[in-house]
DSSP file (Angstrom, degrees, kcal/mol; ACC not computed):
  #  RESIDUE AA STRUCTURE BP1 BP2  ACC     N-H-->O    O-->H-N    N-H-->O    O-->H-N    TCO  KAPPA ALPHA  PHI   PSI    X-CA   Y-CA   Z-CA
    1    1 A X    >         0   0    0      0, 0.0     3,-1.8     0, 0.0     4,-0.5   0.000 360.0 360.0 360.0 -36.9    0.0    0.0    0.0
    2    2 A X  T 3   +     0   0    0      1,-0.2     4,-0.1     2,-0.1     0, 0.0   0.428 360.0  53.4 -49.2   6.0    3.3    2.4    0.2
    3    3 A X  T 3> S+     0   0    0      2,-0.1     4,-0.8     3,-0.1    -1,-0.2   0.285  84.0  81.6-140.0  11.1    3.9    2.3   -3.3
    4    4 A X  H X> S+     0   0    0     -3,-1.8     3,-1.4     2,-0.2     4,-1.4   0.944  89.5  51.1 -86.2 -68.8    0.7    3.2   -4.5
    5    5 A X  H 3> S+     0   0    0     -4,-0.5     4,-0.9     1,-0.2     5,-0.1   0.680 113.0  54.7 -57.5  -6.4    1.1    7.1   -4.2
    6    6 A X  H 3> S+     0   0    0      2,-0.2     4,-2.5     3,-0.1     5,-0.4   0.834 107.3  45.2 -76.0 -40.5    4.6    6.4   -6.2
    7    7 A X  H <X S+     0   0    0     -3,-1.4     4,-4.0    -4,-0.8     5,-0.4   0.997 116.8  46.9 -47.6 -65.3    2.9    4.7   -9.0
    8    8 A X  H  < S+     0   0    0     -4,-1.4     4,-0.2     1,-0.3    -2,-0.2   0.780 116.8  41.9 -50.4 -37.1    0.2    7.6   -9.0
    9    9 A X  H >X S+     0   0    0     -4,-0.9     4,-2.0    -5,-0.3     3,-1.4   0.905 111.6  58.0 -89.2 -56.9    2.9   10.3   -8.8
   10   10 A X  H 3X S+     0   0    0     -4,-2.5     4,-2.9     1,-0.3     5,-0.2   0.998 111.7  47.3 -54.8 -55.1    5.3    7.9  -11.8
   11   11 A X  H 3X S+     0   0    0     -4,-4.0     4,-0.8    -5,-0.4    -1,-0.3   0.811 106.4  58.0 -72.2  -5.5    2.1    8.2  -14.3
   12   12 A X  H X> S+     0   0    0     -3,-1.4     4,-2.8    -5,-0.4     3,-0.6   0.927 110.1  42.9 -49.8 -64.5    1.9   11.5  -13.6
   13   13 A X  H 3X S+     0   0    0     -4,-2.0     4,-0.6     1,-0.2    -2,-0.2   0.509 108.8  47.5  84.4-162.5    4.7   11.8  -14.6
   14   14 A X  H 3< S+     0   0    0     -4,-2.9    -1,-0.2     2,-0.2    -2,-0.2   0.149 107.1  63.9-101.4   0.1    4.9    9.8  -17.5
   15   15 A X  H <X S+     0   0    0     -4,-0.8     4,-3.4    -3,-0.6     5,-0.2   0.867 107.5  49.1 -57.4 -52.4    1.3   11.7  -18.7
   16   16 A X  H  X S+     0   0    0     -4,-2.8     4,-0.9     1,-0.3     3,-0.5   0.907 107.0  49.7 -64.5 -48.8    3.6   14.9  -18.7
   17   17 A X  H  X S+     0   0    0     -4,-0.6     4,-1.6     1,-0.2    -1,-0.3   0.813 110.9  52.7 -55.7 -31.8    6.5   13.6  -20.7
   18   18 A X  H  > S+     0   0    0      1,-0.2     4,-1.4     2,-0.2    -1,-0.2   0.954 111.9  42.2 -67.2 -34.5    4.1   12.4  -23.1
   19   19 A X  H  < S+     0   0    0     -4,-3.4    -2,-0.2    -3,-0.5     7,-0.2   0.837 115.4  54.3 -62.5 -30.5    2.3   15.8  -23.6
   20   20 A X  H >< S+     0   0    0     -4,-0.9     3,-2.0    -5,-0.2    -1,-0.2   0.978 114.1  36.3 -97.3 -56.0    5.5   17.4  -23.5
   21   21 A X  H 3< S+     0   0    0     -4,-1.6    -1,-0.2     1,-0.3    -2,-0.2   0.517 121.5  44.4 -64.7 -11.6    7.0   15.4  -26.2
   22   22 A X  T >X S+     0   0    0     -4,-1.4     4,-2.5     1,-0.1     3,-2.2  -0.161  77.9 136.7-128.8  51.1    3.9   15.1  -28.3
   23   23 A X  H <>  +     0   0    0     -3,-2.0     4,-1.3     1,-0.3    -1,-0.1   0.550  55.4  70.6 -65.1  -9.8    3.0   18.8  -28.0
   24   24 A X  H 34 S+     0   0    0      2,-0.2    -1,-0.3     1,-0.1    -4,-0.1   0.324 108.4  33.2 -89.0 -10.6    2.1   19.4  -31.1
   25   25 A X  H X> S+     0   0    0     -3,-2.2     4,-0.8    -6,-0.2     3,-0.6   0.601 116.2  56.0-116.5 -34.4   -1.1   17.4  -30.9
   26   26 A X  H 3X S+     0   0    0     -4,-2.5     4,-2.1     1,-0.3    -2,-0.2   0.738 107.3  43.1 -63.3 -18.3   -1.9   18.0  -27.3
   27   27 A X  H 3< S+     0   0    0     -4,-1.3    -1,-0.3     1,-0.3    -4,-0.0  -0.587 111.4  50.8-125.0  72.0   -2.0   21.9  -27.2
   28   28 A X  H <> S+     0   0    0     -3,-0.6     4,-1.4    -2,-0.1     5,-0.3  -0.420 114.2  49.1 -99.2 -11.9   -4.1   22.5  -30.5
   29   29 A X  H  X S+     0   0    0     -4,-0.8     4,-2.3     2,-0.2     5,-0.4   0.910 116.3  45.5 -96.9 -48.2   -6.8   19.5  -28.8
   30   30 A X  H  X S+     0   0    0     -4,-2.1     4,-0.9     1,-0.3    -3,-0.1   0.799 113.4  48.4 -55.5 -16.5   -6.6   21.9  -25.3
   31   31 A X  H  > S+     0   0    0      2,-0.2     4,-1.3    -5,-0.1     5,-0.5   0.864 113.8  44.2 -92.6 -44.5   -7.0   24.8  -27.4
   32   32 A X  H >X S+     0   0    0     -4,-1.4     3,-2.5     1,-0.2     4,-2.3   0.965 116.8  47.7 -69.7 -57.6  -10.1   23.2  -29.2
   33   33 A X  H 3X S+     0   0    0     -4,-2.3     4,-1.9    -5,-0.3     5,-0.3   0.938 113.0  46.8 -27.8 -61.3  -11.5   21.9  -26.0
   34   34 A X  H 3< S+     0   0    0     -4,-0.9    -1,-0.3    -5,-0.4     4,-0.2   0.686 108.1  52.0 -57.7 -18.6  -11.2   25.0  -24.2
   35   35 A X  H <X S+     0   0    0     -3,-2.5     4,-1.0    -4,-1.3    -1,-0.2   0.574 111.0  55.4-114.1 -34.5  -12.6   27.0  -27.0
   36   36 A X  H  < S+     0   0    0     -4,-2.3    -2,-0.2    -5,-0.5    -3,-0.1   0.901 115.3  36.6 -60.2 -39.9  -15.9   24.2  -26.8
   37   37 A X  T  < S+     0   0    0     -4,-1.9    -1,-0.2    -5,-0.3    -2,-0.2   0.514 124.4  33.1-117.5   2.7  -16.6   24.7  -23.5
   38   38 A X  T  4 S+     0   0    0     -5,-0.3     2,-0.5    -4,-0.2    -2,-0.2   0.514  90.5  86.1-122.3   1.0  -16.0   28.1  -22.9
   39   39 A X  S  < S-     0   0    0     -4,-1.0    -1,-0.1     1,-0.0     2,-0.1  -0.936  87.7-101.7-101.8 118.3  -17.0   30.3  -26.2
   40   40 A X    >>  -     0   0    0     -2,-0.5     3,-5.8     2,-0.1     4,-1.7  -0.163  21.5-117.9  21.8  95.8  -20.9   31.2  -26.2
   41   41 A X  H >> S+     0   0    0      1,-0.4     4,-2.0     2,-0.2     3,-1.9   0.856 118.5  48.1 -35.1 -68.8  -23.6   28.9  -28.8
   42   42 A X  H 34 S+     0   0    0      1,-0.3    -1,-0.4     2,-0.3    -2,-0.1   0.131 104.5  59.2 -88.6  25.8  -24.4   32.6  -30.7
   43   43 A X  H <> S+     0   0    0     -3,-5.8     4,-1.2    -2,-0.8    -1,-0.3   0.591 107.5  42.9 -73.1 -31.8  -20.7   33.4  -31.0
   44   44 A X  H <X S+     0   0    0     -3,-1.9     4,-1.1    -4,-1.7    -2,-0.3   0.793 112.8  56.8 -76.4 -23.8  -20.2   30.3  -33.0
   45   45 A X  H  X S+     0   0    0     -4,-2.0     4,-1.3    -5,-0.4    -1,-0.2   0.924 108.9  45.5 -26.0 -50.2  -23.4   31.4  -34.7
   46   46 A X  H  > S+     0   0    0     -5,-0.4     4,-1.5     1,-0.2    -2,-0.2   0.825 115.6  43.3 -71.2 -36.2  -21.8   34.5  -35.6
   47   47 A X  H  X S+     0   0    0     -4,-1.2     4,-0.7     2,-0.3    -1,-0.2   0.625 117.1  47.3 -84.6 -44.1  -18.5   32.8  -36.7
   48   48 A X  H >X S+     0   0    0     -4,-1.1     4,-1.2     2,-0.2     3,-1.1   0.867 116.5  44.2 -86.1 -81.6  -20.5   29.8  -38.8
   49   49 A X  H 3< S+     0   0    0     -4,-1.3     4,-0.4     1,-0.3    -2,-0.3   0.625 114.4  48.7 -37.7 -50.2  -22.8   32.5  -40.4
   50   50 A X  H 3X S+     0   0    0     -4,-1.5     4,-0.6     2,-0.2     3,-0.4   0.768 116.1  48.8   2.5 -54.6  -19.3   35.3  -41.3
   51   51 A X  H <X S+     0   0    0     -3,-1.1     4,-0.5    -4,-0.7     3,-0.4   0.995 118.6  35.4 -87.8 -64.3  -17.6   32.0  -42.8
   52   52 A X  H  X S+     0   0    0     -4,-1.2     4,-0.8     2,-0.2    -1,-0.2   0.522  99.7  76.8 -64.9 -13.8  -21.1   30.8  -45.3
   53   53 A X  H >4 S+     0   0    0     -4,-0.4     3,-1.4    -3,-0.4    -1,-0.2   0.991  94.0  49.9 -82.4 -38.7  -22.4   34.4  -46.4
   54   54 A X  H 3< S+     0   0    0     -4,-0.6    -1,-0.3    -3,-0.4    -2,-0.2   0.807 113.7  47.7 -81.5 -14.8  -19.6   34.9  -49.0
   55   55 A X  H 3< S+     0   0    0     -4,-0.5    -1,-0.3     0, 0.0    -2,-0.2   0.558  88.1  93.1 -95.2  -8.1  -20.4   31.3  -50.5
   56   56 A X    <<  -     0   0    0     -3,-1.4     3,-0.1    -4,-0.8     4,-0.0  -0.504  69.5-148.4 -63.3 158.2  -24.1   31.6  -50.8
   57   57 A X        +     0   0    0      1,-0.4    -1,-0.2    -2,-0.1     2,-0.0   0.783  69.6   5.7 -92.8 -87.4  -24.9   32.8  -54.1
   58   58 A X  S    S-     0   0    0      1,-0.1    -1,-0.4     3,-0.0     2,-0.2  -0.421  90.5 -85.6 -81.4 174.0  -28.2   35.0  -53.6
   59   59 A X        -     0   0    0      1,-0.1    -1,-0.1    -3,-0.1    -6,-0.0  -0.415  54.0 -95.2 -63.4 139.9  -29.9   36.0  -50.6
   60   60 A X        -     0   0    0     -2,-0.2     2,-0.4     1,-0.1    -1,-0.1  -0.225  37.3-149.2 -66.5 150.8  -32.6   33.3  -49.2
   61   61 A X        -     0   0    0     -3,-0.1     3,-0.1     3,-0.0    -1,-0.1  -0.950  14.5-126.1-131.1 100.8  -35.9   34.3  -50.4
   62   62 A X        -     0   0    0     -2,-0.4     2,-0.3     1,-0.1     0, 0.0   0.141  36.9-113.3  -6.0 145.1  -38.8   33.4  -48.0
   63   63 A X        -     0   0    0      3,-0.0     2,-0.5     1,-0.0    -1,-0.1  -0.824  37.8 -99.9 -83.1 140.5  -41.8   30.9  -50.3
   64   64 A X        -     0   0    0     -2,-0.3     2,-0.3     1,-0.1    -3,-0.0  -0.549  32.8-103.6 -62.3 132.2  -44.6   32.2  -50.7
   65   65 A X        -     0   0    0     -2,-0.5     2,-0.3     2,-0.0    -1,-0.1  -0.261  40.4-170.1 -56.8 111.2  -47.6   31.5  -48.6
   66   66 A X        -     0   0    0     -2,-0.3     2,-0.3     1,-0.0    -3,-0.0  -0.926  25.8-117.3-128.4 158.2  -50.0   29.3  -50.3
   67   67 A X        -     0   0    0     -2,-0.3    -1,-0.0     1,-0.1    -2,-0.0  -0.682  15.0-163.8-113.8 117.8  -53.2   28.5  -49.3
   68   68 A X  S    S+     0   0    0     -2,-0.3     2,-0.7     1,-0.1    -1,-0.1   0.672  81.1  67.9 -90.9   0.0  -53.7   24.5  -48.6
   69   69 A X  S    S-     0   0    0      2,-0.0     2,-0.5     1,-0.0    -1,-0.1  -0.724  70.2-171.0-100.7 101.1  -57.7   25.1  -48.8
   70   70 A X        -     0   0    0     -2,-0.7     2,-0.8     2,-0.0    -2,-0.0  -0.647   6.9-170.4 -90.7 132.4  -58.9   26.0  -52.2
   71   71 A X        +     0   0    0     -2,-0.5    -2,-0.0     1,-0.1    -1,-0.0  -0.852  19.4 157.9-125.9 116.1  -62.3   27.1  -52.7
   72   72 A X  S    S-     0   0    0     -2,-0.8    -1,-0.1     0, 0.0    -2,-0.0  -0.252  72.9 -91.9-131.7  46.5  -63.7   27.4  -56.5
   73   73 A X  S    S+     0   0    0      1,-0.2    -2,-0.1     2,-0.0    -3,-0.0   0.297 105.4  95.3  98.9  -3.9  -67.1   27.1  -55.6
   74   74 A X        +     0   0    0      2,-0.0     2,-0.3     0, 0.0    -1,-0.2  -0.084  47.7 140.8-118.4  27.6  -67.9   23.2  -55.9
   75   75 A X        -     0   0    0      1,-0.1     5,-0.1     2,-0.0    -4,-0.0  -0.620  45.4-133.4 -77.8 138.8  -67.3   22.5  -52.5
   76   76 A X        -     0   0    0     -2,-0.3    -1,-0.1     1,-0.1    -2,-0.0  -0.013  20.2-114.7 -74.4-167.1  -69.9   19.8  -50.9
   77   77 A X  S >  S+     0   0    0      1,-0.2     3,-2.0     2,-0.1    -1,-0.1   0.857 113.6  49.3 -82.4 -30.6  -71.6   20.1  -47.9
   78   78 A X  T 3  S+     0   0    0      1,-0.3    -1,-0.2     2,-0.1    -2,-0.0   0.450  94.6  69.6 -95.7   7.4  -69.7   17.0  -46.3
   79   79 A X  T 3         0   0    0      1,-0.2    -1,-0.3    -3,-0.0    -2,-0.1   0.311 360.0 360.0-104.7   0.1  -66.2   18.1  -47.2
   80   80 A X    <         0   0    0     -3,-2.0    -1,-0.2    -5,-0.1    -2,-0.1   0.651 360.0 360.0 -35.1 360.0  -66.6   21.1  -44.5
């Protein structure tokens, strides 16, 4: 049971010598993490929407509202 807080402390470490030595993937994944859990839904709205307007071609154009009941005068009584 003495040699468990040396184990805990040796993978410690031997986490940090891996981060250290494979920084180049560990600190762009802390930077994306960090930037996930702390940046605001409607900044990355803002950010997605800034990146997509220059690649739409025109501006979205609402449909027109059409009218699912048509009435040209030959409606029965039982189709109220």
């Amino acid at each position: 049971m003495a040699g468990i807080p040396i184990v805990i402390v040796a993978y410690f470490f031997g986490g940090v010598s891996w981060a250290w030595s494979h920084a180049w993937l560990v600190v762009p994944a802390l930077v994306v993490a960090w930037l996930l859990l702390f940046v605001p839904s409607s900044t990355w709205a803002r950010i997605r929407s800034t990146l997509v307007a220059p690649l739409r071609r025109s501006p979205r154009v609402e449909a027109p509202a059409v009218s699912l009941h048509k009435r040209d005068g030959r409606e029965l009584i039982h189709s109220r």
